[in-house]
C-alpha positions in Angstrom: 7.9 27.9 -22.0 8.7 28.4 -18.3 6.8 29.8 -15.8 7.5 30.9 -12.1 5.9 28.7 -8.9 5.1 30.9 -6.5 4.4 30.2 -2.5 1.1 31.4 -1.9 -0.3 32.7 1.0 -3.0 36.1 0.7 -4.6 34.1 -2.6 -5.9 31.5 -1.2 -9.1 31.5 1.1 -8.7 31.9 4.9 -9.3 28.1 5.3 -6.8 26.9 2.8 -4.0 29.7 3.8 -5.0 28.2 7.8 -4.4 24.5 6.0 -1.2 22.9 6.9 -0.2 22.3 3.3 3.0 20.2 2.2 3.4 22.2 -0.2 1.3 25.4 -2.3 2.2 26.9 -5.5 0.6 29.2 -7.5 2.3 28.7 -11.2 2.1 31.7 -13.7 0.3 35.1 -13.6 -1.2 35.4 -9.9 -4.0 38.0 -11.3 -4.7 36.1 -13.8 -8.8 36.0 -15.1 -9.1 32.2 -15.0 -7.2 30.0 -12.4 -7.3 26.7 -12.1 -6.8 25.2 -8.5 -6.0 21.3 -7.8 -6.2 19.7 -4.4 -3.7 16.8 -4.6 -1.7 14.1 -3.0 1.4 14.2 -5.3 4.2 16.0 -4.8 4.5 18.7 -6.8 8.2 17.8 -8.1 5.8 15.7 -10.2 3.0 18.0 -11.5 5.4 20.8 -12.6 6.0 19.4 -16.0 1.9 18.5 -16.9 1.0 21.8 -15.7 3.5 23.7 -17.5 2.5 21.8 -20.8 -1.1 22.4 -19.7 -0.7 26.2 -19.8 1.5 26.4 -22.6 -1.6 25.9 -24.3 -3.7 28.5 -21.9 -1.6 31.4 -22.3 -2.6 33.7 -19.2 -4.0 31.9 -17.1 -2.8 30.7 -13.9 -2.9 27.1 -11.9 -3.1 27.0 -7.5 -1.3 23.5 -6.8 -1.6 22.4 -3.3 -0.5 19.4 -1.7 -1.7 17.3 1.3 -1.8 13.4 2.7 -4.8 11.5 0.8 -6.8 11.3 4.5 -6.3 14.9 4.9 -7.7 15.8 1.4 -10.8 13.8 1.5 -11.5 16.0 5.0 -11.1 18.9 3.1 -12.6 19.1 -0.2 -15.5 17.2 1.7 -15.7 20.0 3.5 -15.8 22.7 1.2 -15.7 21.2 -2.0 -16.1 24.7 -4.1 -12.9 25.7 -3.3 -11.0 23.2 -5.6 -11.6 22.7 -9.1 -9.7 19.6 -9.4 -9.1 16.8 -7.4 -5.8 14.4 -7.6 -5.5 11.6 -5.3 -3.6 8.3 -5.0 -6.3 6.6 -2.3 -8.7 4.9 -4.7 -11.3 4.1 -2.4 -11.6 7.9 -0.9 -11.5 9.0 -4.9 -14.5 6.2 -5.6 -16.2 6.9 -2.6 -16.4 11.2 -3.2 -17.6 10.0 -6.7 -19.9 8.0 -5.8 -21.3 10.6 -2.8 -21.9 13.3 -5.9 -18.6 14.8 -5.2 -17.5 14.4 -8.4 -18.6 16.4 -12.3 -20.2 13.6 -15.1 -17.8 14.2 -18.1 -18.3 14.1 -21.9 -16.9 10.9 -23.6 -13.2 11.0 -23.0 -10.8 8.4 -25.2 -10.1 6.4 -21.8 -10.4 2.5 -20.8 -13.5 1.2 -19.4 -11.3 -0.3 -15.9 -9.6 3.0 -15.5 -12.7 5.5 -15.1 -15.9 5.3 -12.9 -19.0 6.4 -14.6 -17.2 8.8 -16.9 -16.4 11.0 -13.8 -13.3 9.7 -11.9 -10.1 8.6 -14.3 -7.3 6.9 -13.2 -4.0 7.8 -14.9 -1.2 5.9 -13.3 -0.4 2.3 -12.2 1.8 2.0 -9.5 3.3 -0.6 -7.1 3.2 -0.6 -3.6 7.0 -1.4 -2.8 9.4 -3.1 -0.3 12.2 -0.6 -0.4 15.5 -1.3 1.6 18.5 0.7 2.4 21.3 -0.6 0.1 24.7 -0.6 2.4 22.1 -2.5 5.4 21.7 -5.1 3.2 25.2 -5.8 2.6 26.2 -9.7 3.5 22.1 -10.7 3.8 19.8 -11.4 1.1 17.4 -9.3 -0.7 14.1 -10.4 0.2 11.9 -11.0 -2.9 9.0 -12.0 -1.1 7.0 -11.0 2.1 7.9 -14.2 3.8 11.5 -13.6 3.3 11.1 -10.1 4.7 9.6 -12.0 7.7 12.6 -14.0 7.5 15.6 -11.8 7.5 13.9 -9.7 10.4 13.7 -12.0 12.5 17.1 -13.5 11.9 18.5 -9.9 11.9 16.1 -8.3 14.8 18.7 -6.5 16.5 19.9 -4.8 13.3 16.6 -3.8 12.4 15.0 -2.9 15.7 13.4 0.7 15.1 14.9 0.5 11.8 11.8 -0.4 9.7 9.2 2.0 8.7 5.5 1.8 7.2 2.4 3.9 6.9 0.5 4.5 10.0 -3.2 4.1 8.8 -4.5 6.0 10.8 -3.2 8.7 8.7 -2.6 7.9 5.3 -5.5 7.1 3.4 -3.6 5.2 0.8 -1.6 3.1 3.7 -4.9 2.3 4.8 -5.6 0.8 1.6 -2.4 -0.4 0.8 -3.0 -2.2 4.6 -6.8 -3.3 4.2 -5.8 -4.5 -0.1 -2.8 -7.1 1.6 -5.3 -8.2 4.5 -7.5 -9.3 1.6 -5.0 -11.0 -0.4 -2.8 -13.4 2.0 -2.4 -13.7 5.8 1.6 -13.2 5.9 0.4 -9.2 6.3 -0.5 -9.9 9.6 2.2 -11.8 10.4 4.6 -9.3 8.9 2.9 -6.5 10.7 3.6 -8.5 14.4 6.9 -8.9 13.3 7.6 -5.2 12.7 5.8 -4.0 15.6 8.1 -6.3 17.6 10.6 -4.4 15.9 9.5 -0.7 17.4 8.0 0.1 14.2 8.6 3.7 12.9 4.8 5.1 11.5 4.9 7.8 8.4 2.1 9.9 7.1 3.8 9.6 3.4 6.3 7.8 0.9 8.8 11.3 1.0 9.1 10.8 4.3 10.1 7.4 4.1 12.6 7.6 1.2 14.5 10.5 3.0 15.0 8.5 5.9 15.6 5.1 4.4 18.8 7.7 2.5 19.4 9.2 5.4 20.1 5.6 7.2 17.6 6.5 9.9 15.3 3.5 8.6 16.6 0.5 7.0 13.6 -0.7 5.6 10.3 0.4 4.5 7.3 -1.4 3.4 4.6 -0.5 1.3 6.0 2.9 0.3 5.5 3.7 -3.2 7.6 2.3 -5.7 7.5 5.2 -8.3 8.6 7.7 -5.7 11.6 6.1 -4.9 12.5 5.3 -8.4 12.3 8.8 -9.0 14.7 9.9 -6.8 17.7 10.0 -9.0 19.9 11.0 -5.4 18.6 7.8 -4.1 19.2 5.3 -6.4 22.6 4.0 -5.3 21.0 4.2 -1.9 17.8 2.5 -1.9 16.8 -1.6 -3.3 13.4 -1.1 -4.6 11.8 -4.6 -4.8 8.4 -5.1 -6.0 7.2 -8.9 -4.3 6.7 -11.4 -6.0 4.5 -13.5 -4.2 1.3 -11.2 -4.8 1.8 -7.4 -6.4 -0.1 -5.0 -4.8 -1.0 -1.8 -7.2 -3.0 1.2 -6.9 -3.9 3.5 -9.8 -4.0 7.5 -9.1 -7.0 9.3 -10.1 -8.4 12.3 -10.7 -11.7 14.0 -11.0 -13.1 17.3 -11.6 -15.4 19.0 -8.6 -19.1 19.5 -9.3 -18.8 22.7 -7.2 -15.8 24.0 -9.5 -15.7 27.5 -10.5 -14.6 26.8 -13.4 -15.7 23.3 -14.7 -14.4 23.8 -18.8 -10.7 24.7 -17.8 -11.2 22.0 -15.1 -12.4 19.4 -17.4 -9.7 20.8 -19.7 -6.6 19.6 -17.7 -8.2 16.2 -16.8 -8.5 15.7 -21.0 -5.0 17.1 -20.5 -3.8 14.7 -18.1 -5.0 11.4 -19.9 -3.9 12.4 -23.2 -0.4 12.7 -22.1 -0.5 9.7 -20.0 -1.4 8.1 -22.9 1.9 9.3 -24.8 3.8 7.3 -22.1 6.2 8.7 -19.8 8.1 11.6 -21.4 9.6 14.8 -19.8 5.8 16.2 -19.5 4.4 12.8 -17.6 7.3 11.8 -15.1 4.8 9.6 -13.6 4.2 5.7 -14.6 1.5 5.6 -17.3 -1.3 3.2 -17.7 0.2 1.2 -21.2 3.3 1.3 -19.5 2.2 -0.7 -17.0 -0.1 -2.8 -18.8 2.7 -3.9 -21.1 4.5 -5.8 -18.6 2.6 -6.5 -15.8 -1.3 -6.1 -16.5 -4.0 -4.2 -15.1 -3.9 -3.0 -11.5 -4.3 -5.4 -8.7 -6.9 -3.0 -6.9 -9.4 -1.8 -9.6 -12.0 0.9 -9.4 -15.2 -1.2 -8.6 -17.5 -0.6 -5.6 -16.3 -3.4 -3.8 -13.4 -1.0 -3.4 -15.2 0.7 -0.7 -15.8 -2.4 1.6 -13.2 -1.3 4.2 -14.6 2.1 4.3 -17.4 1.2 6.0 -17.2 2.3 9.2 -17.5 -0.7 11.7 -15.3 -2.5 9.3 -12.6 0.5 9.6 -12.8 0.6 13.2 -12.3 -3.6 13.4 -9.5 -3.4 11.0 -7.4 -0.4 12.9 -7.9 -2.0 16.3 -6.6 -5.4 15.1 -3.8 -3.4 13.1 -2.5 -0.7 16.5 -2.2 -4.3 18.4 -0.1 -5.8 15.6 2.2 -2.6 15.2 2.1 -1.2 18.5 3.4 -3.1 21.0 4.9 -2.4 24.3 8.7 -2.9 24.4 
């Protein structure tokens, strides 16, 4: 069964229809008696199938999707927190932190691993790799780099190719750059020296991974790191025009989560779609999860390389966050 998205302005509250949104839908009956609304980060290319299964089995009632960067969605729903009954978001540490500020509604006992949920209120329901993604016909006559070092490598070689050619999230702005940034700092010190060498480079700052991957097609960026593997695979008009590599010196690999407001109007259809939204990312990708499933991920490659565990938060602390930023503006922005 299909049902119509509809752009939604006089619905919505006088805050959220003031919200720069990248996107808003309202899918189904707009007078519906029960709606559901979700505050997320994913594009909604990618939700259209889980909530369309999702109401198939709700006949009549009607789901609010609206989309916004990760930083911009912890502002929000920290702000007014009873205006969203669900909460999707792919920065783990924002998602653990609102949990673990009361943000989030205790569950019952939902058929879910102990490393993918946080005390039975946030649940994680995709692994997914933080990529190196390259533009195809750039790349022609020089080697693919596998490795961080030998991204180091063939930009330097290559620096008048690539000079305001390569593209990463500005932390500043996207809450899962910034933990994307803050996860690689941890792991090995070729970040920093990666990030100096595409600052040299005039380095083009995004908000998001859509933003990336249309440019990297588009030619206007030649490379991108850390943009999100899944999204670019997805893009079935960019897969002749994009390398995505995953490194393989460390893997760096985030799981998106979700949790259902405290402060939610409607806390059984909330707590509804979350059971909803495990159980088929438990079937595995199909046509009603295009997203990268948990098992799926596990079967090849293991658990994710950032879990949800309190250390999590370390970087969110705010000396720390204003130490880390400083040292990363005079890596990537540099006077040319």
């Amino acid at each position: 069964m299909r049902y119509f998205a509809i752009l939604i302005f006089s619905v919505l509250p006088l805050f959220a229809a003031a919200q720069d949104w990248e996107d808003q839908r309202v899918f189904g009956v707009e007078s519906a008696p029960q709606t559901l609304r979700i505050l997320s980060s994913t594009d909604t290319s990618f939700f259209i199938p889980i909530i369309e299964s999702f109401m198939a089995q709700r006949p009549g009632i009607s789901v609010e999707y609206l989309v916004t960067g990760t930083a911009d969605l912890d502002d929000l729903f920290r702000q007014s927190p009873d205006q969203f009954d669900v909460v999707i978001s792919s920065a783990m540490d924002l998602q653990l932190k609102l949990t673990n500020d009361g943000f989030a509604q205790r569950l019952g006992e939902l058929e879910h691993p102990d490393w993918a949920q946080w005390r039975s209120s946030l649940f994680a329901f995709t692994i997914e790799p933080a990529a190196i993604v390259v533009n195809t016909a750039a790349f022609r006559g020089l080697s693919i780099p596998a490795t961080r070092q030998e991204l180091i490598e063939v930009l330097r070689a290559n620096a008048e190719l690539f000079d305001g050619k390569v593209g990463t999230y500005d932390v500043r702005l996207s809450g899962l750059g910034y933990l994307f940034a803050t996860q690689d700092a941890r792991a090995s010190e070729t970040f920093w020296r990666l990030m100096e060498v595409i600052g040299s480079l005039d380095a083009q700052l995004y908000c998001c991974s859509g933003e990336m991957i249309d440019d990297l097609a588009e030619g206007r960026i030649l490379v991108a790191y850390n943009v999100l593997g899944s999204y670019a695979l997805a893009r079935a008009d960019t897969q002749d025009a994009l390398t995505v590599i995953l490194p393989s010196d460390f893997p760096t690999t985030m799981m998106r989560s979700a949790f259902v407001s405290k402060s939610a109007s409607d806390p059984i259809l909330a707590e509804s779609f979350v059971s909803h939204l495990i159980g088929l990312q438990a079937e595995g990708s199909s046509k009603d999860f295009p997203l990268p499933s948990l098992d799926a991920f596990q079967a090849t490659s293991g658990r994710a390389s950032i879990s949800l565990e309190p250390a999590l938060m370390t970087y969110l602390d705010q000396l720390k966050q204003q130490i880390f930023i400083r040292e990363w503006e005079s890596a990537i922005i540099q006077e040319q």
